[in-house]
Short mmCIF file of the C-alpha atoms (twelve columns), coordinates in Angstrom:
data_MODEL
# 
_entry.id   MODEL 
# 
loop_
_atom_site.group_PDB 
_atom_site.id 
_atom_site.type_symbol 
_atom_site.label_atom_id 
_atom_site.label_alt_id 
_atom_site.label_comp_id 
_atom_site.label_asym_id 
_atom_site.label_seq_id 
_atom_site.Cartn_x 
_atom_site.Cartn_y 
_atom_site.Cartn_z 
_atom_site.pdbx_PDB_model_num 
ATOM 1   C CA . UNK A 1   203.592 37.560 151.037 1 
ATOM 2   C CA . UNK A 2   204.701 37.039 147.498 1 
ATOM 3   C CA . UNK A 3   206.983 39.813 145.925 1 
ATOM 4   C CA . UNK A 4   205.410 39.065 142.016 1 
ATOM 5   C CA . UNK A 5   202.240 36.820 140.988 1 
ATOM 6   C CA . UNK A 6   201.071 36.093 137.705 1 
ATOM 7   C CA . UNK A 7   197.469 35.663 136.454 1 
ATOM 8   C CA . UNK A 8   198.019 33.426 133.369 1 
ATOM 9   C CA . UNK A 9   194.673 33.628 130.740 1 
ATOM 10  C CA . UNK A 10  193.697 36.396 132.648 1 
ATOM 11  C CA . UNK A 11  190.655 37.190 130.132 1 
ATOM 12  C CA . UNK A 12  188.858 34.208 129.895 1 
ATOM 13  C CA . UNK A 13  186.266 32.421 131.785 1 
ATOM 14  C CA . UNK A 14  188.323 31.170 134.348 1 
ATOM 15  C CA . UNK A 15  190.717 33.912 134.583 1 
ATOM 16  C CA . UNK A 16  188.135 36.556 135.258 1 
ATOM 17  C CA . UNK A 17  187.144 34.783 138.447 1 
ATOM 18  C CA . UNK A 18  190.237 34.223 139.828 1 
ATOM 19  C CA . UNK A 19  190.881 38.037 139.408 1 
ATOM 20  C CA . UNK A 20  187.430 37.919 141.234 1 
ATOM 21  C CA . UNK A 21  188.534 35.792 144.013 1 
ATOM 22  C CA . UNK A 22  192.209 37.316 144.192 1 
ATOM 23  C CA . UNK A 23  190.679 40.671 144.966 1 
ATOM 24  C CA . UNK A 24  187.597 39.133 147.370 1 
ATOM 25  C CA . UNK A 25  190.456 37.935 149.342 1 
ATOM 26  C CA . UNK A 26  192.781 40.690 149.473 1 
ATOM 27  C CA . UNK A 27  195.697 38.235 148.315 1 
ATOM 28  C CA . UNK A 28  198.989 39.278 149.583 1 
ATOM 29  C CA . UNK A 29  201.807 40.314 146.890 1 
ATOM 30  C CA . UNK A 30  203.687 43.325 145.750 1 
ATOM 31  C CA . UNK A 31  203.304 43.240 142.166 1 
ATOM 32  C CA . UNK A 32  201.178 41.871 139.889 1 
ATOM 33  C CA . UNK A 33  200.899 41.093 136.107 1 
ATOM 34  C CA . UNK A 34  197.906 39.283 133.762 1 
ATOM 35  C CA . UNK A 35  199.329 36.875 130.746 1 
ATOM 36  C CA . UNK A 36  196.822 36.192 128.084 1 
ATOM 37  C CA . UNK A 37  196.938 35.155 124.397 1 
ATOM 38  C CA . UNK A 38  198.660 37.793 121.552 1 
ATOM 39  C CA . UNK A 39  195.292 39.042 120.574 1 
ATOM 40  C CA . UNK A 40  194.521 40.187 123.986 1 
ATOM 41  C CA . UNK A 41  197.827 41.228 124.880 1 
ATOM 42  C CA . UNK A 42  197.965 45.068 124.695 1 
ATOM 43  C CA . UNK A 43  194.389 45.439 126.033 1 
ATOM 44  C CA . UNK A 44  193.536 46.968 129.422 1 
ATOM 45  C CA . UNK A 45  191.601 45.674 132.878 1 
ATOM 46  C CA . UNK A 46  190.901 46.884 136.016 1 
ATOM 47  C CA . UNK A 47  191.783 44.934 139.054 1 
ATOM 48  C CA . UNK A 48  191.736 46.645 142.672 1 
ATOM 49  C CA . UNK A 49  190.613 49.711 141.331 1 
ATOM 50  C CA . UNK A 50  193.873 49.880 139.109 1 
ATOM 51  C CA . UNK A 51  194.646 49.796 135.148 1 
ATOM 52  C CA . UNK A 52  196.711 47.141 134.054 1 
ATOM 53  C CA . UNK A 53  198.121 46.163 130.793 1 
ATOM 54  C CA . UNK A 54  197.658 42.498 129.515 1 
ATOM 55  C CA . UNK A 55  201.106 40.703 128.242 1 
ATOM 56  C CA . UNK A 56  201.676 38.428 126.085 1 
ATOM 57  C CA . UNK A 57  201.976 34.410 127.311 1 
ATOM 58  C CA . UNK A 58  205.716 33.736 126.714 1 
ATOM 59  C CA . UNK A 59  208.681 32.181 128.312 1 
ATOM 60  C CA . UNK A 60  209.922 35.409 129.237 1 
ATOM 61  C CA . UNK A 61  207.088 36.731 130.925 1 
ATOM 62  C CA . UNK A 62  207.769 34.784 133.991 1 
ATOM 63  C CA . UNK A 63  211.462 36.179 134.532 1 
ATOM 64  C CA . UNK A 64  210.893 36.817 138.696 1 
ATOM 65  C CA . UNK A 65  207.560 35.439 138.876 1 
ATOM 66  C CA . UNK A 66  207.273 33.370 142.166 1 
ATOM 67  C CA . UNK A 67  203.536 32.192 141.892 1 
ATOM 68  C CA . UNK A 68  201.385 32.079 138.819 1 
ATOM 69  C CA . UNK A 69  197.297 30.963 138.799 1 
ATOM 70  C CA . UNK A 70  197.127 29.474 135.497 1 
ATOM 71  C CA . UNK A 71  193.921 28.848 133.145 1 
ATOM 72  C CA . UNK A 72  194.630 27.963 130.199 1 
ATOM 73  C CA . UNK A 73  194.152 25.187 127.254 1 
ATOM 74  C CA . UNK A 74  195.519 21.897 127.817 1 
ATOM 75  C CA . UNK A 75  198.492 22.047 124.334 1 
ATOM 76  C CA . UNK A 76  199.198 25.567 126.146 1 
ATOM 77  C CA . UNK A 77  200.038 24.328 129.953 1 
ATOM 78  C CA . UNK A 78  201.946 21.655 128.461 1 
ATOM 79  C CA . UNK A 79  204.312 24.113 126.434 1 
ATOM 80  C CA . UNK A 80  204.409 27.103 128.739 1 
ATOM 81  C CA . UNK A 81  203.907 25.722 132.242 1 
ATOM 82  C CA . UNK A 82  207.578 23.796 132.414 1 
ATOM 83  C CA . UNK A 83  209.349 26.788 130.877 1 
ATOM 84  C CA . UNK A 84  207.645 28.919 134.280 1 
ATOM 85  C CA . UNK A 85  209.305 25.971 136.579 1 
ATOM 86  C CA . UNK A 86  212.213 26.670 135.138 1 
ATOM 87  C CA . UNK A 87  212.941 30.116 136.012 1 
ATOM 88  C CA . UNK A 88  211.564 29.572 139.429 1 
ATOM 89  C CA . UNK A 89  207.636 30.111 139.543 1 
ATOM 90  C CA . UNK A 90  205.335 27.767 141.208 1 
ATOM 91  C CA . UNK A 91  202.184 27.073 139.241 1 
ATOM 92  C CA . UNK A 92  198.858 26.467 140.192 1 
ATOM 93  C CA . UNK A 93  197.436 25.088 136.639 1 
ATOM 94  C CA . UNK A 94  193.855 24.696 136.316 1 
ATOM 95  C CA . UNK A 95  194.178 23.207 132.903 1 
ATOM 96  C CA . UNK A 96  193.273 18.894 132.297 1 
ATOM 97  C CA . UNK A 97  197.043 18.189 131.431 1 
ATOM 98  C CA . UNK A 98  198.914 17.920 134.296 1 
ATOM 99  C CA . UNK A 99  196.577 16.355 136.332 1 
ATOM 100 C CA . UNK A 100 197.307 12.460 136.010 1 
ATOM 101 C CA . UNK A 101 200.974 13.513 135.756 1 
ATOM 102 C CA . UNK A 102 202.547 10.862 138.487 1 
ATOM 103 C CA . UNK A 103 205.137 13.974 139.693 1 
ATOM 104 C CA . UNK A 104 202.473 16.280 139.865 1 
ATOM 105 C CA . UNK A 105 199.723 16.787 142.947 1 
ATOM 106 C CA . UNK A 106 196.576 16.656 142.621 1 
ATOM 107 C CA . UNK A 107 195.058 19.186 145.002 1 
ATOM 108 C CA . UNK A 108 191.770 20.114 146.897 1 
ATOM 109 C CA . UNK A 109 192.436 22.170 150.030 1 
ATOM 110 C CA . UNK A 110 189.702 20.971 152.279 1 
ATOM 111 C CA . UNK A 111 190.361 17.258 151.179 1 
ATOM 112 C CA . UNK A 112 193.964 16.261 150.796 1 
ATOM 113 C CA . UNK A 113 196.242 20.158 151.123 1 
ATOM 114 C CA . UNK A 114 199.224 17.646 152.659 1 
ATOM 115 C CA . UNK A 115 199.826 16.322 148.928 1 
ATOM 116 C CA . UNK A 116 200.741 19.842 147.832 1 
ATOM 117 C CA . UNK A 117 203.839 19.336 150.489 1 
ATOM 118 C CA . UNK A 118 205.014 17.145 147.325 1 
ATOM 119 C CA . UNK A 119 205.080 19.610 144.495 1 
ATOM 120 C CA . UNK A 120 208.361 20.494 142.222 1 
ATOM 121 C CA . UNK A 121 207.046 23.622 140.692 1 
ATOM 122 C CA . UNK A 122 203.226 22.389 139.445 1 
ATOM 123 C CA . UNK A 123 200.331 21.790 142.096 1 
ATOM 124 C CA . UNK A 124 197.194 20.830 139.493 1 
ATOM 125 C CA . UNK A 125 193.297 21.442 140.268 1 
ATOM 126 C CA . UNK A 126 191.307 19.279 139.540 1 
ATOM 127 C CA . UNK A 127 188.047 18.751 136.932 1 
ATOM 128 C CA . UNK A 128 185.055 20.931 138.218 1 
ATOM 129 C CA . UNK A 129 183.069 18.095 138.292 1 
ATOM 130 C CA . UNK A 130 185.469 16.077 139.720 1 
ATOM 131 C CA . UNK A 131 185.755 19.150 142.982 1 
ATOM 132 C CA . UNK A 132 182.388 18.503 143.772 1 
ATOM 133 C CA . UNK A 133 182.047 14.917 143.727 1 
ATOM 134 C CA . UNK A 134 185.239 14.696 146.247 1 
ATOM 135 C CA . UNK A 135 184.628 17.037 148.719 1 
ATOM 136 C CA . UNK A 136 181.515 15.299 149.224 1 
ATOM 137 C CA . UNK A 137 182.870 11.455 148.731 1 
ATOM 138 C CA . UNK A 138 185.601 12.517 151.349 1 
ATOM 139 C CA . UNK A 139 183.818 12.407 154.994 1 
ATOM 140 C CA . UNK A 140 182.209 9.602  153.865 1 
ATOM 141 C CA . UNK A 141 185.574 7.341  152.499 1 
ATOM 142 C CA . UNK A 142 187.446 8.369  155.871 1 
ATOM 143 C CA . UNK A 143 184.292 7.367  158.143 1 
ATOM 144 C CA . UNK A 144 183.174 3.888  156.407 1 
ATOM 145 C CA . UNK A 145 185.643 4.013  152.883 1 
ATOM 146 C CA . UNK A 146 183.572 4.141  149.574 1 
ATOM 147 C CA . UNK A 147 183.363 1.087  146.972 1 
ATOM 148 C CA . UNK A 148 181.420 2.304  144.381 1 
ATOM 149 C CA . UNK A 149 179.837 5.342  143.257 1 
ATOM 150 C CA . UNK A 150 177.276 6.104  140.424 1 
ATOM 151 C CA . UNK A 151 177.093 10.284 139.530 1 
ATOM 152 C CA . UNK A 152 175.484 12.232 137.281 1 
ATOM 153 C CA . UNK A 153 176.369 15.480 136.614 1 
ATOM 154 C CA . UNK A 154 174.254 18.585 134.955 1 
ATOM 155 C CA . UNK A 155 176.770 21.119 134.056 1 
ATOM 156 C CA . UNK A 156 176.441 24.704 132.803 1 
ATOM 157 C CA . UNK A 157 177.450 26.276 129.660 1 
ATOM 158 C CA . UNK A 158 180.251 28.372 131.765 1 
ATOM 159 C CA . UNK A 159 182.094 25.141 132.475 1 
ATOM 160 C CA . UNK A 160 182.727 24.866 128.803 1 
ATOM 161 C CA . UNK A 161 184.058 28.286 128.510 1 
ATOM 162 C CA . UNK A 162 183.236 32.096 127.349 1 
ATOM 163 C CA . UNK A 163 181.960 30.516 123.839 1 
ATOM 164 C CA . UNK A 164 179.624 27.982 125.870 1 
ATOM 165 C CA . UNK A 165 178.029 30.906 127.799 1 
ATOM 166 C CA . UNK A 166 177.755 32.693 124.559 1 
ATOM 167 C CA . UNK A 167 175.811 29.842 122.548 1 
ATOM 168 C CA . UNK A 168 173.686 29.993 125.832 1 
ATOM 169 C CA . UNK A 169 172.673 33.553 125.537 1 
ATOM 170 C CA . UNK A 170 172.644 33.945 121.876 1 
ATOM 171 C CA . UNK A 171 171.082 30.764 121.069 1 
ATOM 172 C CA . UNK A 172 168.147 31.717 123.806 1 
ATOM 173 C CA . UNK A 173 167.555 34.894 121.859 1 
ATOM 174 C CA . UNK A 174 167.382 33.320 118.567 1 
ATOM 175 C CA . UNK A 175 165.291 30.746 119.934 1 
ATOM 176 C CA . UNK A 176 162.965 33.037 121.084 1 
ATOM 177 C CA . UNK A 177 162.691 35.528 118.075 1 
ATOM 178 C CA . UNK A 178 161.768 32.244 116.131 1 
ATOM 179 C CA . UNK A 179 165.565 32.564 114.179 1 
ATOM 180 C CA . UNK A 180 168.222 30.530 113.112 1 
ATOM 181 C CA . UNK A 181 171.882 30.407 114.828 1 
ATOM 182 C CA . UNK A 182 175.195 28.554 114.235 1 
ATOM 183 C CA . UNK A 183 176.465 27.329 117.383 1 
ATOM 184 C CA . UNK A 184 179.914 28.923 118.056 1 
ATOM 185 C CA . UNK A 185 181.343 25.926 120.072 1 
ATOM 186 C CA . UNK A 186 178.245 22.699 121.432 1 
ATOM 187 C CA . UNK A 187 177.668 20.429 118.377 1 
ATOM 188 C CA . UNK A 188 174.043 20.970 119.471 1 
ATOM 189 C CA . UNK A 189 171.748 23.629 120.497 1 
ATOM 190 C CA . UNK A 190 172.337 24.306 123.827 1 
ATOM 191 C CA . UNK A 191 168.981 26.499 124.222 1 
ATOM 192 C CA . UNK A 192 165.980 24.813 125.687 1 
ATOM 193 C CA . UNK A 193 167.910 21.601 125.697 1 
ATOM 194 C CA . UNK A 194 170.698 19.485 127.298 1 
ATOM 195 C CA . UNK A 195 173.226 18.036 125.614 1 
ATOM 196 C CA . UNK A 196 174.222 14.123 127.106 1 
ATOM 197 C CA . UNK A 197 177.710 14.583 125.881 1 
ATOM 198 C CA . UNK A 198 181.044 16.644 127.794 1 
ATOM 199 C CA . UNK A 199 184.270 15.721 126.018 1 
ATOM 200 C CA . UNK A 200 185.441 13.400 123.456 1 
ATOM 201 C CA . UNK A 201 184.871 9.570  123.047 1 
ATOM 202 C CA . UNK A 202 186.725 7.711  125.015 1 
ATOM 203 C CA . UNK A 203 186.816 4.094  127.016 1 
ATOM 204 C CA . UNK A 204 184.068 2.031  126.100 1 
ATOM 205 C CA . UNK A 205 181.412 5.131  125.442 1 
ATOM 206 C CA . UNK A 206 182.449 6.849  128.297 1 
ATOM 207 C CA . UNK A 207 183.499 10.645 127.432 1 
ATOM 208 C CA . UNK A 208 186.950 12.678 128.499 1 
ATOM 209 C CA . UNK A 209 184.694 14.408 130.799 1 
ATOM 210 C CA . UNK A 210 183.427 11.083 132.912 1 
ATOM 211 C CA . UNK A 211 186.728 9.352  132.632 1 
ATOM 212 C CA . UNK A 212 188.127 12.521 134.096 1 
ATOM 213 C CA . UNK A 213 185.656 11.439 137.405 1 
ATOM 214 C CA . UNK A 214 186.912 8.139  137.207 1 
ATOM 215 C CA . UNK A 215 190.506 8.938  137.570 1 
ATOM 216 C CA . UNK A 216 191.151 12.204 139.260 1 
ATOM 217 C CA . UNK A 217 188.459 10.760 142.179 1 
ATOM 218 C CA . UNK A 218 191.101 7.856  143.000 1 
ATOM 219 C CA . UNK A 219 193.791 10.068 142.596 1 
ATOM 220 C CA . UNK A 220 192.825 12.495 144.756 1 
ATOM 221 C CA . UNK A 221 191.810 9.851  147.689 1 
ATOM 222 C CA . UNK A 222 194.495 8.321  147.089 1 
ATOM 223 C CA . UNK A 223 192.991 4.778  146.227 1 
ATOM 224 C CA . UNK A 224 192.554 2.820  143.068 1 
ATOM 225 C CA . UNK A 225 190.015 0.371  144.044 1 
ATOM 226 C CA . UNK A 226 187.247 3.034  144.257 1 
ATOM 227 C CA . UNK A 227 185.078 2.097  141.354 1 
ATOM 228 C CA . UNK A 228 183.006 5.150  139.362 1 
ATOM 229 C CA . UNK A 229 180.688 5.469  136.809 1 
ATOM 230 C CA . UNK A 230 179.821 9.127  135.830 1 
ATOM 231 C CA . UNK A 231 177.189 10.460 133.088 1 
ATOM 232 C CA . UNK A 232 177.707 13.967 132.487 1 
ATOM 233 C CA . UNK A 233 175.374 15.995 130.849 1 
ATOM 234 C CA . UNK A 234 175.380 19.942 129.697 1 
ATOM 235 C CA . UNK A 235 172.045 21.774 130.642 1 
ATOM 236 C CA . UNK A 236 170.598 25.153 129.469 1 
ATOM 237 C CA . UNK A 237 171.745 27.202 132.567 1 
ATOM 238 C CA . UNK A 238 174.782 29.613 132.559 1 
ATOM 239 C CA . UNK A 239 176.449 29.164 135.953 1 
ATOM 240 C CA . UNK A 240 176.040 26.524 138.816 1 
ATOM 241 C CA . UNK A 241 177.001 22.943 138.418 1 
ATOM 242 C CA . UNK A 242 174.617 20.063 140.463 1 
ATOM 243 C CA . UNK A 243 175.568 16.867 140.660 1 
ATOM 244 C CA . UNK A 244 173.012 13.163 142.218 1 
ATOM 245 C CA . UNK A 245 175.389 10.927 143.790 1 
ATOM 246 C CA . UNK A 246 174.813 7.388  144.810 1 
ATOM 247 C CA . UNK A 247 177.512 6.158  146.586 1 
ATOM 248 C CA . UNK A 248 177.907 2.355  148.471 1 
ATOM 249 C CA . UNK A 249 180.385 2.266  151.421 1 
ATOM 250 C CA . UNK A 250 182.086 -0.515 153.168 1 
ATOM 251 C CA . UNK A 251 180.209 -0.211 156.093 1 
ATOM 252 C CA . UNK A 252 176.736 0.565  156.452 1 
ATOM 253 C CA . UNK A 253 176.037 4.536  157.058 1 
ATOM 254 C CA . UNK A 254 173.104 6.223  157.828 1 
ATOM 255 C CA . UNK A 255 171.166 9.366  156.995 1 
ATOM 256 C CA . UNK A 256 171.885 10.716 160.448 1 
ATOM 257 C CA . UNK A 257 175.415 9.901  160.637 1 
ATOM 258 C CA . UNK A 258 176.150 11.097 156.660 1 
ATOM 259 C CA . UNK A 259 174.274 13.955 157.696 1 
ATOM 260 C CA . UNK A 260 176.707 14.763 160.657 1 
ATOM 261 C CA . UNK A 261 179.757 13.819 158.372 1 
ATOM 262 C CA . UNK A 262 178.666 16.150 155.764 1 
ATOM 263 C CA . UNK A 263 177.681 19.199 158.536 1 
ATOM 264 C CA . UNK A 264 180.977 18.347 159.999 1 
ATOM 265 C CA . UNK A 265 182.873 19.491 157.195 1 
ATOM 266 C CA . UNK A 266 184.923 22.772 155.972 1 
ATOM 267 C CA . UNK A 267 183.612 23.316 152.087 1 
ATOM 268 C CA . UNK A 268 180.281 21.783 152.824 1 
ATOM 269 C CA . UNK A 269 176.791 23.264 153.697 1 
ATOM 270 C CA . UNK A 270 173.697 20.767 153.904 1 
ATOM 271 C CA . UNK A 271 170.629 22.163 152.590 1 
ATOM 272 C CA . UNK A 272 168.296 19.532 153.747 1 
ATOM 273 C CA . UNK A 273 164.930 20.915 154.524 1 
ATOM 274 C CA . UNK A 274 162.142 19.116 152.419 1 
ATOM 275 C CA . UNK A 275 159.392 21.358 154.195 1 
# 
């Protein structure tokens, strides 16, 4: 059991479910405390059936903090996470910066939990995307090793944050009542349309988003050679990502052995009744 956790971005998208999960689980610790931004510090939530008081994200609010859960942008982990390592707290940071850091492990539990063994104070999770595509790349790359993969993802408006969902469900309302409306954060409507674009422009057309596939998928498996080409597209929904992977193996695997590998494996449920 931990004496103190932190919940770092504790009111955003992100940070609302791990207060979700936290109490689903019945996590074991003593005390707790939720670090957000200064315009939400001050404010109150409820977690376990208690108040608690939302403080400000600042060096000093991880003075005897052993374990922090952070969410949080990517200029903000970079700043605030080291200054937690240094007074002691591990950090699991959920954020894109840390992730291709050579020091830093890059972890999903049911794939590859011995790299966290390597940590000095920051354990990084990968890309949502990137989760999905793994778990399901893993059975397969220990049984037969994978060469090549083509996804495509269809992502919802909650991957790109509370403004996302909020485009989502005011855009569908203006859309509806036949009325205008400014986009808060997508570039495009988001309403009654996907958007072929995650991230900025990057390597040869590719976006931040698909290169993140590329190389957080070889990281993670812990080999380079594994080629990947990802299209990532946003779609109209507000929760639930779904990804179509193709994926060509060293040696020949069938639909009754990938089957078995895929049944045979913690994470994973197959869903494969046509009738």
């Amino acid at each position: 059991m931990y004496d103190n956790i932190a919940v770092v971005g504790a009111t955003g998208a992100v940070g609302s479910i791990i207060r979700e999960l936290l109490e689903e689980w019945n996590f074991p610790f003593r005390t707790i405390k939720f670090l957000a931004s200064a315009r939400s510090a001050g404010k109150q939530l409820t977690f376990k059936g208690q108040q608690y008081t939302i403080e400000e994200l600042r060096p000093e609010a991880f003075d005897g903090v052993q374990l922090a859960i952070s969410s949080t942008p990517d200029e903000v982990a970079r700043d605030l996470i080291p200054e937690a390592v240094r007074r002691g707290c591990v950090v699991i940071d959920e954020s894109g910066y840390w992730r291709m850091d050579p020091k830093v492990p890059l972890v999903i539990p049911e794939v590859n939990p011995e790299a966290i063994r390597k940590h000095q104070g920051i354990i990084a999770s990968p890309n949502c995307s990137t989760t999905q595509l793994v778990q399901a790349l893993k059975p397969l790359h220990d049984a037969a090793r994978v060469r090549r993969v083509v996804v495509s993802t269809y992502q919802a408006t909650s991957g790109a944050g509370v403004a996302g969902s909020r485009d989502l469900e005011n855009g569908t309302r203006a859309f509806l009542a036949g009325q205008e409306y400014q986009q808060e954060l997508f570039a495009y409507r988001i309403a009654f349309n996907c958007i072929p674009q995650i991230g900025s422009p990057k390597y040869k057309g590719y976006t931040s988003e698909e290169m993140k596939m590329v190389y957080e998928t070889r990281k993670i498996l812990g080999d380079e050679t594994i080629q990947v080409c990802a299209t990532c597209v946003r779609v109209p929904i507000m929760n639930c990502h779904s990804e179509s992977i193709v994926v060509e193996t060293e040696r020949k695997v069938s639909v009754e052995e990938a089957r078995a590998l895929f049944e045979a494996t913690p994470g994973l449920v197959v869903v494969d009744d046509l009738d």
